[in-house]
C-alpha positions as CSV (number, residue, x, y, z in Angstrom):
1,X,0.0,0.0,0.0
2,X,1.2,3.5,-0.6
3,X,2.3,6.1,2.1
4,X,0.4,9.1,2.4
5,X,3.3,11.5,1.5
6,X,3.6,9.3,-1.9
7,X,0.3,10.1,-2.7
8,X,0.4,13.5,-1.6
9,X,3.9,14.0,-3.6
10,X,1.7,12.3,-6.8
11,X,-1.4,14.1,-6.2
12,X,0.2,17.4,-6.9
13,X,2.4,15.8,-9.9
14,X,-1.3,15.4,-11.2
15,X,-2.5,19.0,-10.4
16,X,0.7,20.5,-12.5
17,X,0.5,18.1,-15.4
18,X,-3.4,19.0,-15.8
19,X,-2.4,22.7,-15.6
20,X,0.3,22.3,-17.6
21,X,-2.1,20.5,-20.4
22,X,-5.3,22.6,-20.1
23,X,-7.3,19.7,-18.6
24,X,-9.5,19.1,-15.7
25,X,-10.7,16.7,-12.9
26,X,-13.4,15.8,-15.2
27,X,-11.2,14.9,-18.2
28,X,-9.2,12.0,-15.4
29,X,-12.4,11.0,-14.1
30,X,-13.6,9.9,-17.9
31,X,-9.7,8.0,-18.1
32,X,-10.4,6.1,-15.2
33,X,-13.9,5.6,-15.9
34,X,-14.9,7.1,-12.7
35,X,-17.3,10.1,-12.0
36,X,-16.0,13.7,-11.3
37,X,-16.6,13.9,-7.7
38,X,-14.5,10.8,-7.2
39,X,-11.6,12.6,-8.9
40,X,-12.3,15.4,-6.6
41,X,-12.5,13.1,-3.3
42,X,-9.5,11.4,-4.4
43,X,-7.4,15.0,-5.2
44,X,-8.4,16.3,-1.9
45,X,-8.5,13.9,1.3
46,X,-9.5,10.2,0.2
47,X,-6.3,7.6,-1.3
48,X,-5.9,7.0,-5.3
49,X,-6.8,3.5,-5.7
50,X,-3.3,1.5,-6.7
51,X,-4.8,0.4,-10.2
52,X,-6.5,4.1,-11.2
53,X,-3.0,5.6,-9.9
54,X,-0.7,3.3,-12.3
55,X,-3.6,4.1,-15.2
56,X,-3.1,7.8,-14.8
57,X,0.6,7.0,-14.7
58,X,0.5,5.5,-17.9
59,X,-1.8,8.4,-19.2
60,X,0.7,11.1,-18.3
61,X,3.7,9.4,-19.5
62,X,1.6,9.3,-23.2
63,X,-0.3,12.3,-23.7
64,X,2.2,14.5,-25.9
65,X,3.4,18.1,-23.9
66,X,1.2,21.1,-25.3
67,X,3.2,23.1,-28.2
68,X,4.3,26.6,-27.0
69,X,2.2,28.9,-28.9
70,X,3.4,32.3,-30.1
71,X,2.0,35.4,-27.5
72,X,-0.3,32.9,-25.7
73,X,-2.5,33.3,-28.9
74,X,-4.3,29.8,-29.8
75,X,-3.3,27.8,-33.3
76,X,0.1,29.7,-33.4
77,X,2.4,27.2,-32.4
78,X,6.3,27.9,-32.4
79,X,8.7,25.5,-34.2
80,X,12.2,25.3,-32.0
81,X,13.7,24.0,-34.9
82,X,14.1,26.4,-37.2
């Protein structure tokens, strides 16, 4: 089973990658098949179940980082290699 301060160290993992990719509790709760308020209890005081935590794992190790766009503006994306 996992120690609190794991999850607590992975819970915020989670908050920075959904920031950091525009989504929301709502978009993990349809990836684990769960509803919103789960995600929510789960974010906030109750333990990510083991199997849901390696599935969002997986899911954050595959979803592509968000191209930097030019001047925040959307559908402008910037090409490091020029």
């Amino acid at each position: 089973m996992m120690r609190t301060e794991d999850q607590s160290q992975f819970k915020t993992e989670i908050k920075l990658w959904l920031k950091k990719h525009k989504l929301g509790y709502g978009w993990v709760a349809e990836q684990c098949g769960v509803s919103e308020i789960t995600v929510r209890n789960w974010m906030s005081q109750k333990s990510i179940p083991p199997l849901k935590q390696q599935l969002l794992e997986r899911v954050m190790e595959q979803v592509p980082s968000p191209q930097p766009t030019l001047g925040g503006l959307p559908g402008i994306k910037v090409d490091a290699c020029f």
